[in-house]
C-alpha positions in Angstrom: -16.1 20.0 -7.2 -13.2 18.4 -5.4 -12.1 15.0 -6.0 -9.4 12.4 -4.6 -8.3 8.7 -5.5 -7.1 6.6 -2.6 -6.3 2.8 -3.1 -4.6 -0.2 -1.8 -3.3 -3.4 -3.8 -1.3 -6.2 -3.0 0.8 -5.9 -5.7 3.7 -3.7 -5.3 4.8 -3.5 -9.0 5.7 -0.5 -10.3 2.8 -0.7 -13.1 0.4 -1.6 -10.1 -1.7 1.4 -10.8 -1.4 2.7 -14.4 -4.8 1.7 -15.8 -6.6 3.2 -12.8 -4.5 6.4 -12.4 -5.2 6.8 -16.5 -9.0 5.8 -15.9 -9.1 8.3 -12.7 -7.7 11.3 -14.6 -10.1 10.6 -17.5 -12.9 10.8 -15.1 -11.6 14.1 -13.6 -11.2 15.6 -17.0 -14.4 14.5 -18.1 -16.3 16.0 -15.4 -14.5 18.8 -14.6 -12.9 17.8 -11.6 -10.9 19.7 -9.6 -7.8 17.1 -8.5 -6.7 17.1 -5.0 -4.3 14.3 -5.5 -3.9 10.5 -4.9 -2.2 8.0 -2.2 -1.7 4.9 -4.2 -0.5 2.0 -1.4 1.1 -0.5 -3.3 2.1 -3.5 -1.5 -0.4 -3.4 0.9 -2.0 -6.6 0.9 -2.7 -6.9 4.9 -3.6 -4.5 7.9 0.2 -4.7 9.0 1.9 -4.3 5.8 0.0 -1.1 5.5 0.7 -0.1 8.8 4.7 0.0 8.4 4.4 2.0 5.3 3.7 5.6 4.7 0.6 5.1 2.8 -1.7 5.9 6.6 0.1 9.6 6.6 0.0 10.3 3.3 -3.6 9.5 3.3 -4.6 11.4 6.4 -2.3 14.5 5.1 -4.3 14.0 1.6 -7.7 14.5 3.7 -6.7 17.5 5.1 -6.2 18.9 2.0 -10.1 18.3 0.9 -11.3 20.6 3.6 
């Protein structure tokens, strides 16, 4: 089986993410995962801040990749 991790936050820190990137790649070892990547979009606390990043692409590129 396939798996992806996409998530937003706020926060735009660089150490935004660390607990849940550690906790998703735990979960894909532990289940034998296959992992088709991550979009992490930090510093995207609104609808328009995520819209001027490249978070939307990198998201809709990581999708394709899951067919």
């Amino acid at each position: 089986m396939k798996s992806a991790l996409i998530a937003a936050a706020w926060n735009s820190d660089s150490w935004t993410f660390d607990a849940l990137e550690s906790h998703y790649q735990t979960l894909v070892r532990y289940l034998n995962l296959t992992d088709m990547g991550m979009v992490l979009g930090k510093g995207c606390g609104a609808p328009a801040m995520t819209k001027r990043s490249p978070y939307p692409q990198q998201a809709y590129a990581l999708g394709n990749r899951l067919k």
